[in-house]
N, CA and C of each residue as an Amber inpcrd file, in Angstrom:
protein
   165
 -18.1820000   9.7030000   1.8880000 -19.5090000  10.1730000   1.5640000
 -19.9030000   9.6110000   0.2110000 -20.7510000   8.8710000   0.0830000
 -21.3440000   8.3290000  -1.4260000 -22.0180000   9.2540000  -2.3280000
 -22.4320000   9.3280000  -3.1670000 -23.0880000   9.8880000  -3.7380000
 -23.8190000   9.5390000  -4.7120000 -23.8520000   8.2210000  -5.3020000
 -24.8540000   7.2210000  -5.2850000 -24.0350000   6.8650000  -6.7930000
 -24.5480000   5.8730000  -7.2740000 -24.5810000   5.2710000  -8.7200000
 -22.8390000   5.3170000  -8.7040000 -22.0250000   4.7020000  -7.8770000
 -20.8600000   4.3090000  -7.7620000 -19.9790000   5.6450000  -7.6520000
 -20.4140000   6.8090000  -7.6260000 -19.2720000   7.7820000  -7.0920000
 -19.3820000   8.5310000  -5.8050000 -18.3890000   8.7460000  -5.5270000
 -18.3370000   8.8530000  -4.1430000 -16.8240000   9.9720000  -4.2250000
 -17.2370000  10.7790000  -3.0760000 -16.0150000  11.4680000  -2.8540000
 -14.8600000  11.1780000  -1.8070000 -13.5340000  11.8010000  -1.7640000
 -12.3820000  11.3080000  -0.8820000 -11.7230000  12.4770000  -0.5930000
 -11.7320000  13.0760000   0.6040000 -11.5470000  14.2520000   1.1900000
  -9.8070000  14.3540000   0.4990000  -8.9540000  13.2750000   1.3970000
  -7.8260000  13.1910000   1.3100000  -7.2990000  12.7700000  -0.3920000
  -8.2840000  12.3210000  -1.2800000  -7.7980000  12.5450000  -2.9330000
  -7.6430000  13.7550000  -3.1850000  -8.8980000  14.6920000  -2.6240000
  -9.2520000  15.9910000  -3.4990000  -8.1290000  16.6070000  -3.2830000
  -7.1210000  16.8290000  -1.3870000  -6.2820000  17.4930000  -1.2880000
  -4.7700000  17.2270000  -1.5940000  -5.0110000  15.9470000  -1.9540000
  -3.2180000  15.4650000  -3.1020000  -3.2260000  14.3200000  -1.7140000
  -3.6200000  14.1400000  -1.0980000  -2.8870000  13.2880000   0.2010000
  -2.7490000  12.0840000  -0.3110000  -3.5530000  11.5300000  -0.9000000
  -3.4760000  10.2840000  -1.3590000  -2.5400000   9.7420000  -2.5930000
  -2.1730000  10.9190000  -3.3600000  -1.2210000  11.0170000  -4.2900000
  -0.3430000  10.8640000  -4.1020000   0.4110000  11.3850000  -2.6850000
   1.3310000  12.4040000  -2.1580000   1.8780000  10.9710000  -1.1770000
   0.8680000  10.1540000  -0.8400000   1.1100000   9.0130000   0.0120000
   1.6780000   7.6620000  -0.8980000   0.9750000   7.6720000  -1.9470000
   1.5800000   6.6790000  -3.0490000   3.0870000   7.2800000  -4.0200000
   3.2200000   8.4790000  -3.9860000   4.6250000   8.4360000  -4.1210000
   5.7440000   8.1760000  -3.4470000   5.8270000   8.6340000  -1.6610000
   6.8540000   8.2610000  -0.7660000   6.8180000   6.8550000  -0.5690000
   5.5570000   6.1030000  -0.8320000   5.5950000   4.4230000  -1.2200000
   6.6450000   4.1480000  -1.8480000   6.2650000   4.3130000  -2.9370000
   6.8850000   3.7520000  -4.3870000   8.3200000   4.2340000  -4.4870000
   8.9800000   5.3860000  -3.7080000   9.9240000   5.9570000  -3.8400000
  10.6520000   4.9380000  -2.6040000  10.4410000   4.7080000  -1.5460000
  10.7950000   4.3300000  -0.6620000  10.9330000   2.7880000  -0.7320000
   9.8190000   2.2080000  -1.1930000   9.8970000   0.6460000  -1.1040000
   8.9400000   0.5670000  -0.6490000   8.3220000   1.1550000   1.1400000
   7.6800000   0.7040000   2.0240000   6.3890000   0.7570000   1.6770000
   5.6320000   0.1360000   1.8610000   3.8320000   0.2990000   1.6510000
   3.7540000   1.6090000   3.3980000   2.4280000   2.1480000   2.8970000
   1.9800000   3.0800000   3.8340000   1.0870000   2.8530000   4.2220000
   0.1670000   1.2040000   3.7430000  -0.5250000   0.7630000   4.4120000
  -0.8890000  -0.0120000   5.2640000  -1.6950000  -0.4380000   6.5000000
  -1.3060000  -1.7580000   6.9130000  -1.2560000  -2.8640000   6.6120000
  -2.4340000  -3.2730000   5.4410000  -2.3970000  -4.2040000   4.7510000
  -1.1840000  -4.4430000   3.9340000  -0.5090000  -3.7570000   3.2670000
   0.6330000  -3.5370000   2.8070000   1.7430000  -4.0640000   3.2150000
   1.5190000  -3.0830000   4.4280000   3.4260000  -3.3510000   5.7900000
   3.0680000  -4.5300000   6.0390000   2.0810000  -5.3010000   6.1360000
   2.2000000  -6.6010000   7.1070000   2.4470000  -7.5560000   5.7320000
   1.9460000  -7.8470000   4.4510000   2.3420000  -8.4010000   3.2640000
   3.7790000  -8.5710000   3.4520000   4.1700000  -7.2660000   2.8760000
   6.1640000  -7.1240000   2.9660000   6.8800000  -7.7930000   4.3290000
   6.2720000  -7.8890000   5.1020000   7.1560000  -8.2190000   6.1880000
   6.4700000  -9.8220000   6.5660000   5.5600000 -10.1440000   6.1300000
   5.2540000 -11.5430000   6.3530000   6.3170000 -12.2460000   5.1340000
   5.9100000 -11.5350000   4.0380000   7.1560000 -12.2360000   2.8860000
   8.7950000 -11.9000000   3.2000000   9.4620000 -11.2080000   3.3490000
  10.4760000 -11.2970000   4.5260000  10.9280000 -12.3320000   5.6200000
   9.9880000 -12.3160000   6.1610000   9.8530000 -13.5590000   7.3910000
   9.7960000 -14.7020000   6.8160000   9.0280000 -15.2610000   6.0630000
   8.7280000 -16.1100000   4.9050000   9.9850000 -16.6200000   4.1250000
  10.9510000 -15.8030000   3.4760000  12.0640000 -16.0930000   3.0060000
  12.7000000 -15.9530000   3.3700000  13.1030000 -15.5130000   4.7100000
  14.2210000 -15.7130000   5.6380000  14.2260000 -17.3370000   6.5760000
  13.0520000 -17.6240000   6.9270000  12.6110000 -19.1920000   7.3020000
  13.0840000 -19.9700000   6.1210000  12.1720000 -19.9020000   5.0940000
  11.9550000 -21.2690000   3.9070000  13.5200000 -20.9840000   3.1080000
  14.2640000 -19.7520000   2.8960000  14.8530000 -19.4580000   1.6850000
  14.4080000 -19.2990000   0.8250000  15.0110000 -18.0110000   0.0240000
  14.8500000 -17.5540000  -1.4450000  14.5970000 -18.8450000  -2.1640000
  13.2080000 -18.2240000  -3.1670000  12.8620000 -19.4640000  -4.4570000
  14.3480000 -19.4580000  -5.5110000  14.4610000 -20.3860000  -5.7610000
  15.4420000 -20.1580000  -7.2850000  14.0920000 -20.8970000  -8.4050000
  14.8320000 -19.8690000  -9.2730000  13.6400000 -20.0330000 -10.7150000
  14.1350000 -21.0380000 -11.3570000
């Protein structure tokens, strides 16, 4: 829902969900998003094909 001049509300901020979703992230490793999960696992795939960079 907008509410104009760039603020806008987020049902799932107001009730911690979104908080609550970025900690079992960060605790875990895994992204909880899709954009996310598919990143991590394309880079995975990615360095399991090409091999780890050495610096």
């Amino acid at each position: 829902m907008k509410l104009g001049h760039g603020l806008s509300f987020s049902l799932s901020r107001a009730v911690g969900l979104a908080g609550a979703k970025t900690k079992i992230a960060r605790k875990t490793g895994i992204p909880l998003t899709k954009g996310g999960l598919e990143r991590k696992i394309g880079n995975k795939i990615l360095k399991s094909v090409l091999g780890k960079k050495k610096k």
